[in-house]
C-alpha positions as CSV (number, residue, x, y, z in Angstrom):
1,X,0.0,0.0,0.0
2,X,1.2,3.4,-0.7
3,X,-0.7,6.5,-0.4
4,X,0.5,9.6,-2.2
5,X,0.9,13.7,-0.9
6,X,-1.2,14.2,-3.7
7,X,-3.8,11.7,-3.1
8,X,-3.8,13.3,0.7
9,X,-4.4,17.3,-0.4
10,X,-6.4,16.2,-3.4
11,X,-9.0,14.7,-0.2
12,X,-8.4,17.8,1.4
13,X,-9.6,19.7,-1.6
14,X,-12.5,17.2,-1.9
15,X,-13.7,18.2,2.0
16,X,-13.7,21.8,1.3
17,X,-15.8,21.2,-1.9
18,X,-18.4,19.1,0.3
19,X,-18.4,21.9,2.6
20,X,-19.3,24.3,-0.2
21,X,-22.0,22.0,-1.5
22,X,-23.6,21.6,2.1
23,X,-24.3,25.5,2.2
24,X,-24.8,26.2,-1.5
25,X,-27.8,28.1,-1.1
26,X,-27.0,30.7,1.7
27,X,-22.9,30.7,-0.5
28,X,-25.4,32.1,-3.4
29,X,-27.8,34.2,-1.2
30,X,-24.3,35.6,0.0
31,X,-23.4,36.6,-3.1
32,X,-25.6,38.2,-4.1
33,X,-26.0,40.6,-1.3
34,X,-22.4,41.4,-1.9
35,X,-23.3,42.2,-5.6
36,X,-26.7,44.0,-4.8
37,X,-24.2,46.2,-2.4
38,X,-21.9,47.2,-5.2
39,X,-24.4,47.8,-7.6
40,X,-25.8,50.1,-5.6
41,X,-22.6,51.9,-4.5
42,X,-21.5,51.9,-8.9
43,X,-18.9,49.6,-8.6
44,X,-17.5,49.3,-11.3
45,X,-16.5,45.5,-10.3
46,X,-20.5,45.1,-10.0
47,X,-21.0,43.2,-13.4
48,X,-17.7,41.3,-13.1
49,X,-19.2,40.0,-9.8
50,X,-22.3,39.0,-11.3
51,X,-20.9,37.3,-14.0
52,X,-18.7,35.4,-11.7
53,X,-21.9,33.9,-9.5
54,X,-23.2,32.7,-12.5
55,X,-19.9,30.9,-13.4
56,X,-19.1,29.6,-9.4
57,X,-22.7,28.8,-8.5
58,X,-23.1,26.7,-12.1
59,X,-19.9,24.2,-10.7
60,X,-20.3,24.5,-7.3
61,X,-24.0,22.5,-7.8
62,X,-22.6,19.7,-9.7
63,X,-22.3,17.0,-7.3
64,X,-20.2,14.4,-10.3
65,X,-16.2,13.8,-11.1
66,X,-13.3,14.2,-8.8
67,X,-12.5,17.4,-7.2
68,X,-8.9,17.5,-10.4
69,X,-11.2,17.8,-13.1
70,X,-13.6,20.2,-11.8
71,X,-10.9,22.5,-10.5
72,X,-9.5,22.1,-14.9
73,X,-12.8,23.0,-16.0
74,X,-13.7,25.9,-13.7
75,X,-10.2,27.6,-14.6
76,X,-10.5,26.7,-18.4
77,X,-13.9,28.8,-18.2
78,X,-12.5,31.3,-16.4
79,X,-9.2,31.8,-18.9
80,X,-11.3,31.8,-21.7
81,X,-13.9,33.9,-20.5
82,X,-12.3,37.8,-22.1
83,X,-14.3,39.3,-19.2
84,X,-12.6,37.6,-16.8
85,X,-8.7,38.6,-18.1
86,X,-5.7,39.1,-15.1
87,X,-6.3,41.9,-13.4
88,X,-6.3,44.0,-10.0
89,X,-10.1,44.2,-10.1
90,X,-10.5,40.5,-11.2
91,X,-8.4,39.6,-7.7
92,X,-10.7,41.5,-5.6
93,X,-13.8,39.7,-7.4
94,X,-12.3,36.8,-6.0
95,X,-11.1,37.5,-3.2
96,X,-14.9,39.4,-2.2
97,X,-16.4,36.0,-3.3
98,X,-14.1,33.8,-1.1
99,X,-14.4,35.9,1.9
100,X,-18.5,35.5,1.2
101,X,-18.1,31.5,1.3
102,X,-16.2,31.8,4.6
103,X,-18.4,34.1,6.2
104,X,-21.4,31.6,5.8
105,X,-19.1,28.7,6.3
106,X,-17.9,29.9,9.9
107,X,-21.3,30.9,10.8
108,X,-23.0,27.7,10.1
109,X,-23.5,25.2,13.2
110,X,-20.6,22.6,13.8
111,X,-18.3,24.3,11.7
112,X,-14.6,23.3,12.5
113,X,-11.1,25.1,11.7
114,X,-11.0,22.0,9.5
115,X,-13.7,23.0,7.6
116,X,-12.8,26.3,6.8
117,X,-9.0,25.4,5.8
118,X,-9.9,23.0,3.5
119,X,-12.4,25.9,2.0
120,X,-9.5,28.2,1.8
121,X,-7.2,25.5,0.0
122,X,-10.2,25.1,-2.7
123,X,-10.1,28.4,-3.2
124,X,-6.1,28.8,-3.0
125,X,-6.2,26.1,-6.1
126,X,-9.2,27.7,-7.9
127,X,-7.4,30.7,-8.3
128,X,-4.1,28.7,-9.6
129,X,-6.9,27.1,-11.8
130,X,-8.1,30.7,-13.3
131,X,-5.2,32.8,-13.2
132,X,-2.4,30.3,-14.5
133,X,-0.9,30.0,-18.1
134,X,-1.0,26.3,-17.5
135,X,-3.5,23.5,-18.6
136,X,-4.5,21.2,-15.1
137,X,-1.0,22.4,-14.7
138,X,0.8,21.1,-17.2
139,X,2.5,23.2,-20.0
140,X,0.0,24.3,-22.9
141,X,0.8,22.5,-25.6
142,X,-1.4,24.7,-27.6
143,X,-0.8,27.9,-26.6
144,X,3.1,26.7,-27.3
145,X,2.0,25.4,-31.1
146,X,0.2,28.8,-31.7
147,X,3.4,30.5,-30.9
148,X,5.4,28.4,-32.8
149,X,2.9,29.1,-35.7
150,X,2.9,32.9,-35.4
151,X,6.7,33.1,-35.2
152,X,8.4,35.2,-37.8
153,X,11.8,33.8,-37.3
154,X,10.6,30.6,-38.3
155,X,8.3,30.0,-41.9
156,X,5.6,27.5,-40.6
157,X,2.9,28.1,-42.5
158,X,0.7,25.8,-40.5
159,X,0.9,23.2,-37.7
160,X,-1.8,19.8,-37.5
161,X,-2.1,17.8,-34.3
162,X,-3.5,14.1,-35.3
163,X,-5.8,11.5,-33.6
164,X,-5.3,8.2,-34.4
165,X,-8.5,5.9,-33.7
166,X,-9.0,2.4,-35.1
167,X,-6.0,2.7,-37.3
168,X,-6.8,5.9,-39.2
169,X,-5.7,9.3,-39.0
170,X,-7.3,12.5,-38.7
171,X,-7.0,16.2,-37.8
172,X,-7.7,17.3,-34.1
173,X,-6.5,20.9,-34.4
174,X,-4.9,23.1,-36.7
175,X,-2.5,26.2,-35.2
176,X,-1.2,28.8,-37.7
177,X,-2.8,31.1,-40.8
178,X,-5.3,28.3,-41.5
179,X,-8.3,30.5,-42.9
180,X,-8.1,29.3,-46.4
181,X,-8.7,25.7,-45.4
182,X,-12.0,24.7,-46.3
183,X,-14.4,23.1,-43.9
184,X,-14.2,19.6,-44.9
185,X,-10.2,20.0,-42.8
186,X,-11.6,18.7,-39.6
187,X,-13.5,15.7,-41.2
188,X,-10.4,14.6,-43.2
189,X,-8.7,11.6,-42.4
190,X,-6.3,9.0,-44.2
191,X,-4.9,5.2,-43.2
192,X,-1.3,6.9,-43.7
193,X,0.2,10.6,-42.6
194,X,1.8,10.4,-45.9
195,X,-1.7,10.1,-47.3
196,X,-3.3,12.8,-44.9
197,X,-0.5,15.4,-45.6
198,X,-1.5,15.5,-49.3
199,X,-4.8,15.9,-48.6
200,X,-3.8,18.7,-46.6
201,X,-1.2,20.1,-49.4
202,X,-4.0,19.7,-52.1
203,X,-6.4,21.9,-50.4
204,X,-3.4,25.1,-50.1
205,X,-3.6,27.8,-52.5
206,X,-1.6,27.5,-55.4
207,X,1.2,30.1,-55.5
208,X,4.1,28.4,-56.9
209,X,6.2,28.2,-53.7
210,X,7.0,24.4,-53.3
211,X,6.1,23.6,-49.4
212,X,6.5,20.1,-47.8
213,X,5.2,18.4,-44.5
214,X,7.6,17.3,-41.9
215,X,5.8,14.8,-39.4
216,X,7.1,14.7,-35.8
217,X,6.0,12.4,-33.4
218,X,5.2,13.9,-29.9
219,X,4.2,11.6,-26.8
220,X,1.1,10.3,-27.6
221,X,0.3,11.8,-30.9
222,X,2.0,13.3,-34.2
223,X,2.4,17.1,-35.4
224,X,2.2,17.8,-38.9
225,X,4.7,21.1,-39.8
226,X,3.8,22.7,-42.7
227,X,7.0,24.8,-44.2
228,X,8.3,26.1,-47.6
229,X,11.8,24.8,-46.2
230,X,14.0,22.1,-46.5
231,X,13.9,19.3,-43.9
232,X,17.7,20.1,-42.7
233,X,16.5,23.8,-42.4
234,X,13.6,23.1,-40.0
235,X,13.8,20.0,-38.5
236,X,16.7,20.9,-35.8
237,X,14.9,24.0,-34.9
238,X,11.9,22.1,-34.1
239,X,13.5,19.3,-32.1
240,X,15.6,21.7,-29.7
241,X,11.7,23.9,-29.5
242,X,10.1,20.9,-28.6
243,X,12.8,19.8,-26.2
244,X,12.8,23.2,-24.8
245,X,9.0,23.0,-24.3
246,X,9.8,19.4,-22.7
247,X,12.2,20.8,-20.3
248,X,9.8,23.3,-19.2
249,X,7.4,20.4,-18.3
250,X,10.2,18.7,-15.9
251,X,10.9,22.1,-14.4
252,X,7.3,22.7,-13.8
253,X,7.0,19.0,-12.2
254,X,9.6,19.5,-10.1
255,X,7.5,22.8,-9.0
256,X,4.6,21.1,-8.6
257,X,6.0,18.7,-6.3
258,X,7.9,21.2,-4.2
259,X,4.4,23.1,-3.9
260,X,2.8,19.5,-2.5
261,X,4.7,19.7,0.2
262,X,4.7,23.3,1.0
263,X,1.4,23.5,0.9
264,X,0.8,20.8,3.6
265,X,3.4,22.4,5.8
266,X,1.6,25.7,5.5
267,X,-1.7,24.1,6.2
268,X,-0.5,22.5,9.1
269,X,1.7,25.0,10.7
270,X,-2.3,27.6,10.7
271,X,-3.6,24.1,12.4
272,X,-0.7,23.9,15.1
273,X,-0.8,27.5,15.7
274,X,-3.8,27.8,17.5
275,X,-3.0,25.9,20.3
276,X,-3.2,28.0,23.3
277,X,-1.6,25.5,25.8
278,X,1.0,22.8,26.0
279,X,-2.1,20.1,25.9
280,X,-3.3,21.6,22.9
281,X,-0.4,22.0,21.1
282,X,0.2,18.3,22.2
283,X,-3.3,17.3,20.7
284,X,-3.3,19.8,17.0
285,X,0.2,18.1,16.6
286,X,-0.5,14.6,16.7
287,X,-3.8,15.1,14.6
288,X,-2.0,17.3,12.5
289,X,0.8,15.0,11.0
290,X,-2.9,12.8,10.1
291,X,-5.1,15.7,8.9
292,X,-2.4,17.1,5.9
293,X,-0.2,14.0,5.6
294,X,-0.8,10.5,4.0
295,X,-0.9,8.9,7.4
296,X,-3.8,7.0,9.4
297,X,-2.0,7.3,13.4
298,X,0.5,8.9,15.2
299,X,2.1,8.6,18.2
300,X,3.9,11.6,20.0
301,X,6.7,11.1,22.4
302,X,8.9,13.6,24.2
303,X,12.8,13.0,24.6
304,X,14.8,13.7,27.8
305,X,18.2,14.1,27.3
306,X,18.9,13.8,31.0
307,X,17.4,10.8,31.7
308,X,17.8,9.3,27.8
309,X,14.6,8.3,27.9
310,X,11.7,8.6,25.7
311,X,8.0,8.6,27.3
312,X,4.7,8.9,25.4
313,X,2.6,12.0,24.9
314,X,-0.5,11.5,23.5
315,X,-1.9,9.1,20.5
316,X,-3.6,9.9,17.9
317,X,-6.3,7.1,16.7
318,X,-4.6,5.3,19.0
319,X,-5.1,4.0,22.6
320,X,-4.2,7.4,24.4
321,X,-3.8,5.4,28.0
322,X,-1.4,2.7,26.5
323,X,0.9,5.2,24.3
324,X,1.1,7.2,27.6
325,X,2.1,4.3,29.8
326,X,5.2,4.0,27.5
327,X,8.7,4.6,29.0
328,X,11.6,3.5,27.5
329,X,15.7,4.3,28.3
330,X,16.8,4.7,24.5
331,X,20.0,2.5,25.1
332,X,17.6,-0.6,24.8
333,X,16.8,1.4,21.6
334,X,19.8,0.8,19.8
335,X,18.5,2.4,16.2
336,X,17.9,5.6,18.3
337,X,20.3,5.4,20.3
338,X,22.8,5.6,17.4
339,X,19.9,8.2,15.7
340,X,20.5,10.9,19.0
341,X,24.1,10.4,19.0
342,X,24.7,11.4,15.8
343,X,22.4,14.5,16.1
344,X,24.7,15.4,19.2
345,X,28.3,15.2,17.5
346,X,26.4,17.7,14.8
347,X,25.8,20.2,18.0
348,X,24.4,23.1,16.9
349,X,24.9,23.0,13.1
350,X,21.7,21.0,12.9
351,X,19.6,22.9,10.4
352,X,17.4,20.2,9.6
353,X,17.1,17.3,10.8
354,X,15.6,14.0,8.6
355,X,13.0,11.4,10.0
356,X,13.6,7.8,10.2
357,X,12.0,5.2,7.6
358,X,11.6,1.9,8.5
359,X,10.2,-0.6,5.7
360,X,9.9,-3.5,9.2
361,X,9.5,-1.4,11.7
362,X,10.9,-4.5,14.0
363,X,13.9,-3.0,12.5
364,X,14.3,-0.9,15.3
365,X,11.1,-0.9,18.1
366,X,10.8,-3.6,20.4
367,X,8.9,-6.5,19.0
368,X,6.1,-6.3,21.8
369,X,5.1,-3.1,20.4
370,X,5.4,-4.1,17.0
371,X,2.9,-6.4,18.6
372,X,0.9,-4.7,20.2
373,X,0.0,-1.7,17.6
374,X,0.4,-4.6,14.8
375,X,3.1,-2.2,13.0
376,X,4.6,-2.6,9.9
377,X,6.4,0.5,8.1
378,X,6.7,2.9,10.0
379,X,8.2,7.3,10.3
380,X,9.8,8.4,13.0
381,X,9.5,12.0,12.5
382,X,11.9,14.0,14.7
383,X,10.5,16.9,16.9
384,X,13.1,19.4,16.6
385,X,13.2,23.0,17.6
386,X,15.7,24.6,15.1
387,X,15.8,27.9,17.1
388,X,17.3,26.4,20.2
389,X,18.9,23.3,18.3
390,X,16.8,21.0,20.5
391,X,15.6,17.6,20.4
392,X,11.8,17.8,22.3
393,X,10.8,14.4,20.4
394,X,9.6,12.3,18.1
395,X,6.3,11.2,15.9
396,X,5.8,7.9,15.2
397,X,3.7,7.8,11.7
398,X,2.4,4.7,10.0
399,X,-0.7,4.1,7.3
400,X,-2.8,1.9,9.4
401,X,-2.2,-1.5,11.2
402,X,-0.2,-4.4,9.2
403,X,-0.2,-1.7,6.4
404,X,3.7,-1.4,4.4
405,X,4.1,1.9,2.4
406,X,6.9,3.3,0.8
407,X,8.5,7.0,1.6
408,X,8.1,9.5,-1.2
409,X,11.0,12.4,-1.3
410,X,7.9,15.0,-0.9
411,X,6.3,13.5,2.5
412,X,10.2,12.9,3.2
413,X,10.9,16.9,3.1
414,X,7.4,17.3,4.4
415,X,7.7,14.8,7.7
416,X,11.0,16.9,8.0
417,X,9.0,20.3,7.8
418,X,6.2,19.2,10.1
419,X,9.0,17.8,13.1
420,X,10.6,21.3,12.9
421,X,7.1,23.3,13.0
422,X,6.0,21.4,15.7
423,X,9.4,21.9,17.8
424,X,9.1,25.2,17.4
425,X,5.4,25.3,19.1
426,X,6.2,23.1,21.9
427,X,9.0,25.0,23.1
428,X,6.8,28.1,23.6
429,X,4.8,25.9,26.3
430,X,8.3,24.7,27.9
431,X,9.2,27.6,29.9
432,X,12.4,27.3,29.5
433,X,12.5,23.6,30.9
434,X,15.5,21.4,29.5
435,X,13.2,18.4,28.7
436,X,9.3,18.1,27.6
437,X,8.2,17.0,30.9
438,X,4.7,15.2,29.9
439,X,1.9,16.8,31.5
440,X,-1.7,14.3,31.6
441,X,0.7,11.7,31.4
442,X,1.3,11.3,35.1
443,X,-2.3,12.1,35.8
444,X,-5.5,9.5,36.4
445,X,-8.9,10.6,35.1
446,X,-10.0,10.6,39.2
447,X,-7.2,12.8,39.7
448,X,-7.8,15.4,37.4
449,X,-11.3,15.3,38.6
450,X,-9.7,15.9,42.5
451,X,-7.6,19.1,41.1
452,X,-10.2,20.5,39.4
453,X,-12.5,20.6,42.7
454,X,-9.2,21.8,44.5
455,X,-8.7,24.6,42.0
456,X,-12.3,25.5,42.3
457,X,-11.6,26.3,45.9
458,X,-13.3,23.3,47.2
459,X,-11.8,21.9,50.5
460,X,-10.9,18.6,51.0
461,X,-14.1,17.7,52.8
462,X,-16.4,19.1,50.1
463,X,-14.4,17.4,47.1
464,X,-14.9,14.0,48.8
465,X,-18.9,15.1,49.4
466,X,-19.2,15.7,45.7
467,X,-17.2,12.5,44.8
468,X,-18.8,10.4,46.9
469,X,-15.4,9.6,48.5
470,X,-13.4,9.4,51.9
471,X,-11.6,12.7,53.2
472,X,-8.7,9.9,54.0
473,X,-9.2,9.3,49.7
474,X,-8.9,12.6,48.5
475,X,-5.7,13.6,50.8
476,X,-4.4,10.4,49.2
477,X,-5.3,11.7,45.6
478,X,-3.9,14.9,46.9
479,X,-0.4,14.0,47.9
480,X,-0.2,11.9,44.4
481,X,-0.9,14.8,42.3
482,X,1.7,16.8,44.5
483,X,4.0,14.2,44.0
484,X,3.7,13.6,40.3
485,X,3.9,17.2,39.2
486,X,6.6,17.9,41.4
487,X,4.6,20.7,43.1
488,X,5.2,22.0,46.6
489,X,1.5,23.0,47.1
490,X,-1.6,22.7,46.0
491,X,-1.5,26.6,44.4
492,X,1.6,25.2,42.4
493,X,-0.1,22.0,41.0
494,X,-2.7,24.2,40.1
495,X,-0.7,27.1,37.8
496,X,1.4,24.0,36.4
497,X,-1.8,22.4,35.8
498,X,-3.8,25.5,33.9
499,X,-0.3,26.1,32.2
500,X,-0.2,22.8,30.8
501,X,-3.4,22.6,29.8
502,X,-4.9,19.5,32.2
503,X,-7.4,21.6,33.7
């Protein structure tokens, strides 16, 4: 099994089109107040606006195809709309529209920041989509042959794209000065391109001037270049444009996949952000490596460099209790163990710092683990604060119980991205403290129950009323909590407590 980046923001895109499609109706209501409003103050963007509802509200309510080829044919209608050309005032008619859709979106009950990021990544793409000089993001082979065509430096008189369909050939588009060409051009077709290319010759004006066809094949199809030159002449200069245009195509999948991966990290770094307490952060960041990555659980663990030891956070569609009840002295760990160590002889010249694949993860985890969580590949995504050159943890990633992947170079770079984001936030809930001491961790449900009554200003006799328990109980549960958060009092359980986020 092997799920893809793309596959993952693709299904990301997909939610925020569902989300669009559950409030269609007050989306379009929206609208148009927002048009009505300019209209009335003479906007000049007014018919732009109106123009676009019709456009949006016409895709937006078919329910059919995947979220890729809706995204190609709202931007084709947008490019080859005139009205709808580049422009300042075309960016605030989408950007008015957008903030419309998120207006209705974040007002609706049971909305969730979920919801409205994967809106706002729709929207990101739909404007990509409309504003691009790209088809579905590749290079427009088109638009390139029109060029070609219209070039003075080169004497191409025309330029014929063929279809090939049960063995015959025919004419899908011409590029070039093509208005003589009767109308019978698109219906002709031939068993040979030797055969097709006369046709084609036959049909030219007659003005003396000897021309030829020079077939090239291209991918999946074959380009007819019509030229009054010899073969030697043209034929290099076509091979180095087409190779050129090729070139431009690798460059701008290399792009693409360097924008996969920045555009999860962005996503998840406005998930993380939030967080408002060490718990939270805790929680956003184990949910978040699932949420914008191709990864079904995760496990977060903190590292203490003092005690080499590694202790569990917090799991992520995962048994919270049993990944918390993990402790384990990284010398019995001897993958990590060698891992740390080489991360300390690079001291503070650590600018990133990669994650750990492992195709077995019995590799390097204790087999009753492997066990127990019936793991097969596995991440180990390090949680590394670049600011401070400090090791807080780890993130163990996998697909889903007994379920091998592979590791793509984009969620590679992306694991990497996430681990260094995710430092970063923790150590603003540290305090300064050398390790990630773990927080709920140490705490039982009963006795978070006890500390919240004690924080309330309840006594010890009127916790144990409300309870139903002994005094004799709750002192117990009392000196426990002390004890486990290394507090002197009950006042300094309770600011370590709201600080970390337990109560």
């Amino acid at each position: 099994m092997h799920r893809t980046l793309n596959e993952k923001l693709q299904s990301i895109l997909q939610d925020g089109m569902t989300v669009i499609r559950q409030h269609h109706g007050p989306i379009v209501a929206r609208w148009h107040e927002k048009w009505r409003d300019l209209q009335k103050k003479g906007h000049l963007a007014a018919p732009l606006v109106e123009k676009a509802i019709h456009l949006l509200s016409c895709y937006f309510s078919k329910t059919d195809g995947e979220v890729r080829e809706w995204l190609k044919a709202v931007g084709e209608s947008w490019r080859t709309d005139p009205h709808f050309a580049p422009s300042n005032k075309m960016t605030f008619v989408f950007t008015l529209l957008e903030n419309a859709v998120h207006e209705v979106v974040q007002s609706a009950p049971g909305s969730t920041f979920y919801d409205r990021q994967a809106v706002q990544y729709l929207f990101s793409k739909m404007y990509e989509a409309a504003f691009s000089q790209t088809t579905d993001g590749e290079p427009d082979i088109g638009r390139f042959l029109e060029q070609l065509a219209a070039s003075r430096q080169l004497p191409i008189e025309w330029i014929a794209q063929l279809d090939k369909t049960d063995g015959r050939f025919s004419i899908k588009k011409l590029y070039g000065e093509t208005d003589w060409l009767p109308d019978d051009v698109p219906t002709l077709e031939a068993d040979t391109i030797f055969s097709l290319s006369e046709q084609l010759l036959s049909r030219m004006p007659k003005t003396g001037k000897k021309r030829r066809v020079i077939p090239l094949p291209w991918e999946e199809t074959v380009f007819l270049f019509c030229t009054g030159e010899t073969e030697q002449q043209v034929l290099p200069f076509l091979l180095h444009a087409l190779e050129l245009f090729h070139a431009g195509g690798m460059a701008l999948e290399q792009t693409k996949q360097d924008q996969l991966w920045k555009d999860a990290v962005i996503l998840f770094d406005r998930w993380i952000m939030r967080a408002k307490s060490l718990q939270q952060a805790i929680e956003y960041i184990s949910s978040g490596f699932v949420a914008y990555l191709p990864f079904e659980r995760c496990a977060l663990f903190a590292y203490s460099s003092v005690n080499e030891s590694g202790f569990g956070l917090y799991g992520y569609k995962l048994d919270i209790n049993q990944i918390k009840s993990i402790r384990e002295d990284i010398n019995a760990l001897p993958l990590i163990k060698q891992y740390v160590q080489q991360l300390e002889l690079l001291g503070n010249h650590m600018a990133n710092v990669p994650p750990i694949y492992l195709s077995d993860a019995a590799e390097g985890l204790p087999v009753k683990y492997v066990k127990q969580f019936q793991l097969e590949s596995i991440v180990i995504a390090p949680i590394y604060a670049p600011s401070e050159s400090r090791l807080i943890g780890a993130a163990l990633l996998d697909q889903g119980p007994g379920r091998p992947f592979t590791l793509s170079s984009d969620i590679f770079t992306a694991v990497m991205k996430f681990g260094q984001s995710a430092g970063e936030v923790l150590v603003k809930f540290t305090s300064g403290r050398p390790d990630l001491v773990p927080s709920t961790p140490h705490l039982s449900p009963r006795e978070i129950e006890v500390l919240k009554l004690v924080s309330e200003g309840a006594s010890t006799y009127e916790a144990a009323k409300r309870l139903h328990l002994s005094e004799y109980t709750v002192r117990d549960y009392v000196s426990a909590i002390l004890q486990k958060m290394n507090a002197k009092n009950r006042t300094e359980a309770i600011v370590k407590a709201i600080r970390d986020g337990i109560i």
